[in-house]
PAVEX-266753 format. One record per residue (C-alpha): residue number from 1; residue in three letters; chain; y, z, x. Coordinates in nm, 4 decimals, m for minus. Last residue first. Layout:
BEGIN
  num  residuo  cadena        py        pz        px
  NUM      ALA       A         Y         Z         X
...
% end
This chain:
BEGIN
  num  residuo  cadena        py        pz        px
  344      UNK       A  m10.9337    4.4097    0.6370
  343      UNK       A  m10.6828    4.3653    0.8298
  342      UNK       A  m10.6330    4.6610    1.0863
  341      UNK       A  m10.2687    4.8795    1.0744
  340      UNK       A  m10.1267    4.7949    1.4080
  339      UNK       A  m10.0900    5.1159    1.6610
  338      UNK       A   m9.8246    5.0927    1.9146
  337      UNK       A   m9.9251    5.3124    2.2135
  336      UNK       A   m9.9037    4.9858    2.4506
  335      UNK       A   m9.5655    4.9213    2.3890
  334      UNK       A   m9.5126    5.2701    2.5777
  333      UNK       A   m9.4025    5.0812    2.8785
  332      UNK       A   m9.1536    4.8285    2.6830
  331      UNK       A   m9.0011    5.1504    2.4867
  330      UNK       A   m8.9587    5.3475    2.8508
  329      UNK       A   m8.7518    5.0590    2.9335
  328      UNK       A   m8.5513    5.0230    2.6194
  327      UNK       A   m8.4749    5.3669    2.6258
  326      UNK       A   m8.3583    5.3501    2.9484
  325      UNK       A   m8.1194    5.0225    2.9064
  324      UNK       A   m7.9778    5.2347    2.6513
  323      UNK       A   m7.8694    5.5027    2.8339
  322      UNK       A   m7.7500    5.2696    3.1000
  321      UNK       A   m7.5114    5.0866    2.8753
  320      UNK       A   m7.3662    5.4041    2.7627
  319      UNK       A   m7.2587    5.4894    3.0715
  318      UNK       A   m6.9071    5.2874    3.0337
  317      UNK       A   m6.8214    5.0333    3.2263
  316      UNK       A   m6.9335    4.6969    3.0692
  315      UNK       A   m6.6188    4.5851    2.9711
  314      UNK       A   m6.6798    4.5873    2.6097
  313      UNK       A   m6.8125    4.9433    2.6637
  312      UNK       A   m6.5010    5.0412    2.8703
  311      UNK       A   m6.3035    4.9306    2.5640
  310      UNK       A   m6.4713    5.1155    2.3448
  309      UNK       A   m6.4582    5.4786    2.5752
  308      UNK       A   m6.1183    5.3680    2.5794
  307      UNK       A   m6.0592    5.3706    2.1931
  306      UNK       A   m6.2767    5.7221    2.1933
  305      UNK       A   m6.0227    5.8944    2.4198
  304      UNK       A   m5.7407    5.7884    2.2415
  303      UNK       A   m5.8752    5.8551    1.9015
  302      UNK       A   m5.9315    6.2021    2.0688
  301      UNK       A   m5.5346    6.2528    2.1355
  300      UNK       A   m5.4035    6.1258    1.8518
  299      UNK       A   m5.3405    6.4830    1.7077
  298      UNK       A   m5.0709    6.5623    1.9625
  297      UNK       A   m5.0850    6.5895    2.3490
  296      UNK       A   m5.1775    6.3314    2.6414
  295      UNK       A   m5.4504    6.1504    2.8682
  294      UNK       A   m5.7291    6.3791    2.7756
  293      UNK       A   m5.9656    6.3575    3.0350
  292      UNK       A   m6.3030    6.2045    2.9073
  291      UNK       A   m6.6474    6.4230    2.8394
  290      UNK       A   m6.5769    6.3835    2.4283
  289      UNK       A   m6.5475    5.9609    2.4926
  288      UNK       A   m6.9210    5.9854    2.6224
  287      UNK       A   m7.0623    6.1732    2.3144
  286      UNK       A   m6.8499    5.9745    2.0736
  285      UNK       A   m7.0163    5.6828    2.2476
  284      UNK       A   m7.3493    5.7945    2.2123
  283      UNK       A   m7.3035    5.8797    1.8291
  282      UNK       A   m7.1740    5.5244    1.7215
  281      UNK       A   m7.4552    5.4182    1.9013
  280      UNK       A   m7.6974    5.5837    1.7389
  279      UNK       A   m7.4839    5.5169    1.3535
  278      UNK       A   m7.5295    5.1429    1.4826
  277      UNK       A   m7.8786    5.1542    1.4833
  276      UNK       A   m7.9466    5.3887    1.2120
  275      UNK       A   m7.7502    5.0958    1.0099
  274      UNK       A   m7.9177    4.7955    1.1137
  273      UNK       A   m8.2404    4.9179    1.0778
  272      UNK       A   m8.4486    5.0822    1.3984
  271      UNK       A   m8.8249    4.9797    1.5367
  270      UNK       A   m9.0370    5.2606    1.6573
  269      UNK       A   m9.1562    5.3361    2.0125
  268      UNK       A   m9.4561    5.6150    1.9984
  267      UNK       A   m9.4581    5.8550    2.3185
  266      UNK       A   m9.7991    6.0281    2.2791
  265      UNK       A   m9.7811    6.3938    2.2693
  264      UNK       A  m10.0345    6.6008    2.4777
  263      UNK       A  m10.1949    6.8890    2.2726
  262      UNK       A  m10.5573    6.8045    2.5059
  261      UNK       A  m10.5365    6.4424    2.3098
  260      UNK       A  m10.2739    6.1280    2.3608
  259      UNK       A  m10.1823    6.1435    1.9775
  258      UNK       A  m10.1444    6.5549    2.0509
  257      UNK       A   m9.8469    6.5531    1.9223
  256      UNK       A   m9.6350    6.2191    1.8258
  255      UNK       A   m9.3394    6.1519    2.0221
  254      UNK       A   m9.0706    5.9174    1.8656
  253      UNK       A   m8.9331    5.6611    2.0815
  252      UNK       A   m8.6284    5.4695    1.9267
  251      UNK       A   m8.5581    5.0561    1.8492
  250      UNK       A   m8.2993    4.8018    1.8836
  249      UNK       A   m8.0607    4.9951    2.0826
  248      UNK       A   m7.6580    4.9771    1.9479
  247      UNK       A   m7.4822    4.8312    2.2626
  246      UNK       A   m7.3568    4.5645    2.1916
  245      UNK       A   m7.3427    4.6689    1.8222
  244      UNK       A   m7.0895    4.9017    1.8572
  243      UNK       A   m6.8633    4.6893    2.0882
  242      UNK       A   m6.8702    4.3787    1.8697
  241      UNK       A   m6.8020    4.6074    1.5782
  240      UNK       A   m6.5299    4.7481    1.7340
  239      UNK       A   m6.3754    4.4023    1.8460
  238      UNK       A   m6.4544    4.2691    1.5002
  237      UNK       A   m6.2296    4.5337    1.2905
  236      UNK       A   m5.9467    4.5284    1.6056
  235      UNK       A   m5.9236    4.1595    1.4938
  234      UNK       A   m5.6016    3.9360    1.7880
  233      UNK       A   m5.7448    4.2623    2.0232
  232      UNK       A   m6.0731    4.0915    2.0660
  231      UNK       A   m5.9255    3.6871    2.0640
  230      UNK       A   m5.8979    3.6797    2.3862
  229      UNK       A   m6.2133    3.7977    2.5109
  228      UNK       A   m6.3441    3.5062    2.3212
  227      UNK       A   m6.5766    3.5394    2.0557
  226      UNK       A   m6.9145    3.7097    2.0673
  225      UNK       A   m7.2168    3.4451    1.9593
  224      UNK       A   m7.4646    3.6561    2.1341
  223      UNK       A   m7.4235    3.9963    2.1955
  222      UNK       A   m7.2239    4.0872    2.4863
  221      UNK       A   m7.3023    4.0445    2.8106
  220      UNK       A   m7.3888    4.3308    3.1083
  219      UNK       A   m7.3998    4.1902    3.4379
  218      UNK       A   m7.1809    3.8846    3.3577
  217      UNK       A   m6.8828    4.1787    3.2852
  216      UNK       A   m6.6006    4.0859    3.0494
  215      UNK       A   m6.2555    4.1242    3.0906
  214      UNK       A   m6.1022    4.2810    2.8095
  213      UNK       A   m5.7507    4.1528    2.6816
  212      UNK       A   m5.5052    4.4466    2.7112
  211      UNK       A   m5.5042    4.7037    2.4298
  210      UNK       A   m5.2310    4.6636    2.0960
  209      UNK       A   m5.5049    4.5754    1.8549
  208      UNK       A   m5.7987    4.8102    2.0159
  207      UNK       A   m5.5042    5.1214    2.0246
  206      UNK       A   m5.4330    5.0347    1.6039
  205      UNK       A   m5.8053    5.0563    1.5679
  204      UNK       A   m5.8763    5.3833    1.7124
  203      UNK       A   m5.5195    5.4502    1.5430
  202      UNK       A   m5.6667    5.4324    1.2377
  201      UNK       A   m6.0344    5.5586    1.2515
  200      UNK       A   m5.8267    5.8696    1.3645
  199      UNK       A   m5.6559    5.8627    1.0528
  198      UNK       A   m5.9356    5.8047    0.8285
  197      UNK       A   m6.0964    6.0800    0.9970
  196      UNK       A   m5.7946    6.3543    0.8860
  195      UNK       A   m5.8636    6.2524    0.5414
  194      UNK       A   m6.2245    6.2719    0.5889
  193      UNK       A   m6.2136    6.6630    0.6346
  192      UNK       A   m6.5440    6.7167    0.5050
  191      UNK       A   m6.6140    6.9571    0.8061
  190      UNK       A   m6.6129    6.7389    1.0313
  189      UNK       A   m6.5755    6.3192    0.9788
  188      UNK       A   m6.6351    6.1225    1.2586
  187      UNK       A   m6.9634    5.9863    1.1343
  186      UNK       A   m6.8182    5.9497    0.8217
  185      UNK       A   m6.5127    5.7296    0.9492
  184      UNK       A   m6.7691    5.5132    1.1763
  183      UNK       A   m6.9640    5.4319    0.8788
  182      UNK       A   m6.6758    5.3146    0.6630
  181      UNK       A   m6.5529    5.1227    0.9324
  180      UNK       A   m6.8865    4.9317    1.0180
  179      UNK       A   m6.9290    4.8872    0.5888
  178      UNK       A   m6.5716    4.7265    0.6540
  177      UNK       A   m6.3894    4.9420    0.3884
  176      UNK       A   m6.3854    4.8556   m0.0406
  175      UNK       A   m6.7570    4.9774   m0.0638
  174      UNK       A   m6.6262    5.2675   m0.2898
  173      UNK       A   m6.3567    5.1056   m0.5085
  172      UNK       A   m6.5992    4.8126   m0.5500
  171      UNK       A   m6.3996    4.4538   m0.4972
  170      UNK       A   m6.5209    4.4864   m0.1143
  169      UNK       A   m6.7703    4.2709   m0.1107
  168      UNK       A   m6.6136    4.0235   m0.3717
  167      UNK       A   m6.7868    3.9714   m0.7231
  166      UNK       A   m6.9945    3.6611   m0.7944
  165      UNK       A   m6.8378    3.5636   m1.0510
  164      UNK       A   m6.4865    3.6043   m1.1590
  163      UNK       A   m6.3472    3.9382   m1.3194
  162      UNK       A   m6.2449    3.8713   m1.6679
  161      UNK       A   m5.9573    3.8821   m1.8273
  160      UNK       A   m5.6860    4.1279   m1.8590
  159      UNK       A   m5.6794    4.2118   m2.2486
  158      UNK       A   m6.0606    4.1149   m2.3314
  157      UNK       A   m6.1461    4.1348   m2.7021
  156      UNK       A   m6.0757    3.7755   m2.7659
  155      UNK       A   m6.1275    3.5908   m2.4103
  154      UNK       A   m5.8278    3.3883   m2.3182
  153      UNK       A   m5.5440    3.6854   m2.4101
  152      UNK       A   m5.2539    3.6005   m2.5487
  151      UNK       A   m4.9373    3.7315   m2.3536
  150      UNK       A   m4.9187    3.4763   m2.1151
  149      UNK       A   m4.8281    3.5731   m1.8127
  148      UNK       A   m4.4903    3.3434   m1.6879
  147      UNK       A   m4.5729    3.1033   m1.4476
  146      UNK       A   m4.3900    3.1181   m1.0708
  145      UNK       A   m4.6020    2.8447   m0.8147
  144      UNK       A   m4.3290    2.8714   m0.5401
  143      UNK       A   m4.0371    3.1203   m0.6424
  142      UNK       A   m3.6710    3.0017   m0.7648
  141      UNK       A   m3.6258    3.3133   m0.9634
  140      UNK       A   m3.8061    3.1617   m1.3129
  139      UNK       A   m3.7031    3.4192   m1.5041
  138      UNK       A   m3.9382    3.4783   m1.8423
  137      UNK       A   m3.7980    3.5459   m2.1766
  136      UNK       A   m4.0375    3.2650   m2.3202
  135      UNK       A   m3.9689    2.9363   m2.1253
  134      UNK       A   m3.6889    2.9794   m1.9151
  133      UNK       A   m3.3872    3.2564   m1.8951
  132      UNK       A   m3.1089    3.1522   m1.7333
  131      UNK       A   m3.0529    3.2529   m1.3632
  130      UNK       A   m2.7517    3.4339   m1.2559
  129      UNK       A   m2.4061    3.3143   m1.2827
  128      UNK       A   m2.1783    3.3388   m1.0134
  127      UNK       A   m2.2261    2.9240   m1.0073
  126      UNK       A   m2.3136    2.7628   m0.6654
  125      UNK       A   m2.3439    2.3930   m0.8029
  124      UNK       A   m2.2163    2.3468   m1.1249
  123      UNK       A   m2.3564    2.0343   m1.3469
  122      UNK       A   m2.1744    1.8261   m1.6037
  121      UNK       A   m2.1330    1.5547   m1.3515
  120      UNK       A   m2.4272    1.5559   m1.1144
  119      UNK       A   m2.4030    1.7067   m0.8385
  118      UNK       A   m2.2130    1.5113   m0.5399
  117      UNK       A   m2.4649    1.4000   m0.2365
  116      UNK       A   m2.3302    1.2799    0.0981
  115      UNK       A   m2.1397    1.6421    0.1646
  114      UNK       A   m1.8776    1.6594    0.3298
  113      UNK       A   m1.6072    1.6853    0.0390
  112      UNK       A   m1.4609    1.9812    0.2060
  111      UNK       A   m1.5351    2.2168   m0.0600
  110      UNK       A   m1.9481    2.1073   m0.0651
  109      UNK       A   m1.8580    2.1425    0.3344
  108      UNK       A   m1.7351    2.4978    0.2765
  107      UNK       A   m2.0117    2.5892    0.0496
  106      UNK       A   m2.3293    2.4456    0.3281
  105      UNK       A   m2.1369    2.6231    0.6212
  104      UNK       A   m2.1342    2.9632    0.4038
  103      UNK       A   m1.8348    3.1063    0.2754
  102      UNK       A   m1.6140    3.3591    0.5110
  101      UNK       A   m1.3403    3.0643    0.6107
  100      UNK       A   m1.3142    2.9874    0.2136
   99      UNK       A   m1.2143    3.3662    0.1596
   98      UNK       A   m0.9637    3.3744    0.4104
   97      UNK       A   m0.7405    3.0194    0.2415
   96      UNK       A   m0.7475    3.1606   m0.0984
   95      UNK       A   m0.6341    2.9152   m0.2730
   94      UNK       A   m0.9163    2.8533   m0.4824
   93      UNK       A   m1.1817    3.0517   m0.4297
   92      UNK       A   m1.2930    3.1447   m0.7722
   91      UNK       A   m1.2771    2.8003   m0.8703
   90      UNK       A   m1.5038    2.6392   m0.6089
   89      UNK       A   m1.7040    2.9901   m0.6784
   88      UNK       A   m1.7931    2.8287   m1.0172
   87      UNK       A   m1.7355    3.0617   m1.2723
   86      UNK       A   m2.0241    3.1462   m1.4766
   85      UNK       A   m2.1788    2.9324   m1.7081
   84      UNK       A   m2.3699    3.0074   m2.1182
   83      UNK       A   m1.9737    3.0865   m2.1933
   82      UNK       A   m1.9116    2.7123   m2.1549
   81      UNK       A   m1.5353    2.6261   m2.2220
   80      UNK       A   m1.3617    2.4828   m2.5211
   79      UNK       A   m1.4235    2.1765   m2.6989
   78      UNK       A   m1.1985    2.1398   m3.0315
   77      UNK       A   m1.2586    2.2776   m3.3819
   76      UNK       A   m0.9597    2.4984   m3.4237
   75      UNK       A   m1.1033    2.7885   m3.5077
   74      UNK       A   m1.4375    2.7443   m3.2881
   73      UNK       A   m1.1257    2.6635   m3.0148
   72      UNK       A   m0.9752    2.9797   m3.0335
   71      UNK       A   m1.3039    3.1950   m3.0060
   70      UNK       A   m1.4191    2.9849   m2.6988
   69      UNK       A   m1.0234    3.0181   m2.5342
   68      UNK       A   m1.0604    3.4388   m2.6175
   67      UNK       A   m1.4093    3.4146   m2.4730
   66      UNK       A   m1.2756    3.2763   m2.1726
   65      UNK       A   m0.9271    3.4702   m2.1157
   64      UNK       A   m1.2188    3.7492   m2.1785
   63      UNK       A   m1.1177    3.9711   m2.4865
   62      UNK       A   m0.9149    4.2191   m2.5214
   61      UNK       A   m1.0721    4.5938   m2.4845
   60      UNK       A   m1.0774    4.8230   m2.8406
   59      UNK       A   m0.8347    5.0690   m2.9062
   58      UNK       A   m0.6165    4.8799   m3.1759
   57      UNK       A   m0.8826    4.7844   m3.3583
   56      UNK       A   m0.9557    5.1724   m3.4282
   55      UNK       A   m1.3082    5.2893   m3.4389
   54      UNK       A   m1.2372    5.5048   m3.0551
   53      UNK       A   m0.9493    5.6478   m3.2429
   52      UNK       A   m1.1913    5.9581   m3.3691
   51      UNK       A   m1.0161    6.2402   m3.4591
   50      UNK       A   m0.6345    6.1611   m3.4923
   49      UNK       A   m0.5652    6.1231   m3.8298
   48      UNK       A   m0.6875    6.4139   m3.9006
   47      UNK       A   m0.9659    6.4188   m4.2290
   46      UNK       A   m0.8253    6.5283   m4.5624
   45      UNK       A   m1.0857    6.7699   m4.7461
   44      UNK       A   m1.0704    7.0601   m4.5295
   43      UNK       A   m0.6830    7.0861   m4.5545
   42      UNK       A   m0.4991    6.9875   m4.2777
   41      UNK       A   m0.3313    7.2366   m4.0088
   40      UNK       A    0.0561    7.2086   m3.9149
   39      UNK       A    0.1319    7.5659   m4.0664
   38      UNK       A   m0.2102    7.6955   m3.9858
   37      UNK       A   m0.4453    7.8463   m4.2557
   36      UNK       A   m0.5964    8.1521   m4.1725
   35      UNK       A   m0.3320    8.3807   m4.3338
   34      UNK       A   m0.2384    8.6975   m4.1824
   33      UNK       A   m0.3884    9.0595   m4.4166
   32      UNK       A   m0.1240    9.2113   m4.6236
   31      UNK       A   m0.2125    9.6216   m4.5217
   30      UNK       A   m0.3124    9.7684   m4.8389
   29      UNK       A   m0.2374   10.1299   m4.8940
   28      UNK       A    0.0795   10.1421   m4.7846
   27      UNK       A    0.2257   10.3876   m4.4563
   26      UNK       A    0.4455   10.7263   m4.5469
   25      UNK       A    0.6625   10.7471   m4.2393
   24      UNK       A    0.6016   11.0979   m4.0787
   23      UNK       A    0.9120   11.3014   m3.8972
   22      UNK       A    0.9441   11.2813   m3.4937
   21      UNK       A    1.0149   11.6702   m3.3608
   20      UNK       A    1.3525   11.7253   m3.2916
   19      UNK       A    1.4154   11.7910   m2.9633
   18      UNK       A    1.5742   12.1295   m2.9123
   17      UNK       A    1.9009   12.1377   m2.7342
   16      UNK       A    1.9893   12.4299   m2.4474
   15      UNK       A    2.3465   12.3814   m2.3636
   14      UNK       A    2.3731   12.5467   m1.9402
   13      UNK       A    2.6363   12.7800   m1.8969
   12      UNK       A    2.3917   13.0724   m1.9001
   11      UNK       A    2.2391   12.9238   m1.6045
   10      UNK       A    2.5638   13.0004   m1.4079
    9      UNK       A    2.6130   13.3655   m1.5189
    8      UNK       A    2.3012   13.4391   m1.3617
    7      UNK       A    2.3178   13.2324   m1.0050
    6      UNK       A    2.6232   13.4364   m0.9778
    5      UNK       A    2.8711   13.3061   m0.7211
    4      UNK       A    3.1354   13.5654   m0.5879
    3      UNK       A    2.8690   13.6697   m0.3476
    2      UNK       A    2.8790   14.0348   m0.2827
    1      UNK       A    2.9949   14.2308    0.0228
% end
């Protein structure tokens, strides 16, 4: 049996409607372009009102309540008050009950009415005003001995002055170190790296200030005219140089071949300067204070070493005493190979 509904006959039924297709508008030629110029704009030649206010004598700060009272009473011609003072704190204070409790004792007895002595009438004592200027534009800030530098030289042609004569020891750049220091910095120096000698030179000399007081052994003095033990650590510079040249040997064998004959050498002793003595005793105690235990880590480890072989030397316990003491002996028994030049 058939359906009774026909798909068919039912799209049939449907209105079919074209669209029509959207006609052309003719568009002008010239398109009017928008105008620049702003409805609530000025024109170029009229400045805004508004620009710069900061020219206005309406924007500008009031005056001071003092400045105002000074400008008021030039008009008027009466006395009004000193701008050249600040406010004294008496003033500033007033009535306020916790901030004269925090002033010094000295301000809260001037307050008080403690004090014997009054300033002078006139005068303000504790003013918030800093120091006038004195003299020409200098500021004399209360300091002992303060003169301003005056700004015409003494000497024409010279704008600091002249050094004055004779010249300091250490006013060269070069010699400006303890010669002792100077010599005991290059002779610890490797590698050019005299930076890094400079700062064991300094805490060498920062361990002799803050050492214990040395005691001193009978058996082994000092050279003559030493100061007292106590006084060592008081000048680390003198307590190394006390300890250098303690020990520094006054003179050196040197062997001369075949002197004695048969190829044998012939033990010579020769007298030493003041410097190749020191710089052999600067190099014997290095040697000693590089066979010492190193008592903890970091850089300042050697300076450690070396400021105890010192103090051991100053004490008298260090074997550096008995290496000179040998050359000295074998210098006293080979006296006898010193040749003098003949007079003639």
């Amino acid at each position: 049996m058939s359906p009774r509904l026909s798909l068919f006959s039912f799209a049939r039924s449907i209105p079919y409607r074209p669209r029509l297709s959207s006609q052309w508008l003719p568009q002008p030629a010239t398109r009017a372009t928008p105008s620049k110029l702003r409805a609530y704009s000025n024109p170029a030649d009229q400045a805004p009102s508004g620009a710069d206010r900061s020219t206005r004598p309406e924007t500008k700060p009031a005056d001071h309540v003092s400045e105002e009272a000074a400008k008021v009473a030039d008009i008027t011609g009466t006395q009004g008050p000193d701008m050249e003072q600040g406010t004294p704190v008496e003033q500033v204070v007033k009535g306020d009950q916790e901030a004269i409790d925090k002033l010094p004792k000295v301000m809260q007895d001037k307050l008080k009415g403690k004090s014997p002595t009054s300033a002078p009438k006139g005068s303000r004592s504790y003013s918030t005003m800093t120091t006038s200027e004195t003299g020409s534009a200098a500021f004399d800030m209360g300091l002992v001995g303060f003169n301003s530098a005056s700004t015409v030289p003494e000497i024409p042609g010279v704008k600091f002055g002249l050094p004055s004569l004779p010249l300091p020891r250490d006013g060269n750049l070069k010699h400006r170190y303890d010669t002792v220091v100077d010599q005991v910095t290059n002779l610890l120096m490797r590698h050019g790296q005299k930076s890094i000698a400079q700062r064991n030179m300094s805490l060498i000399l920062q361990h002799l200030r803050t050492s214990q007081i040395p005691t001193i052994n009978p058996a082994r003095p000092l050279v003559p005219g030493a100061p007292p033990p106590s006084h060592l650590p008081l000048n680390p510079i003198l307590y190394l140089t006390l300890a250098i040249d303690s020990v520094a040997p006054l003179l050196r064998i040197r062997n001369q071949k075949g002197a004695a004959g048969g190829g044998v050498a012939l033990q010579i002793p020769v007298p030493l300067g003041i410097r190749q003595r020191r710089r052999t005793a600067v190099e014997w105690i290095l040697n000693a204070a590089s066979k010492r235990r190193n008592k903890g880590s970091g850089k300042g480890g050697f300076a450690q070493r070396v400021a105890d072989e010192l103090v051991a030397v100053v004490e008298g316990k260090s074997g550096v005493w008995e290496r000179r003491n040998a050359v000295h002996k074998l210098a006293v028994a080979s006296r006898a190979n010193v040749v003098l030049p003949r007079k003639r």
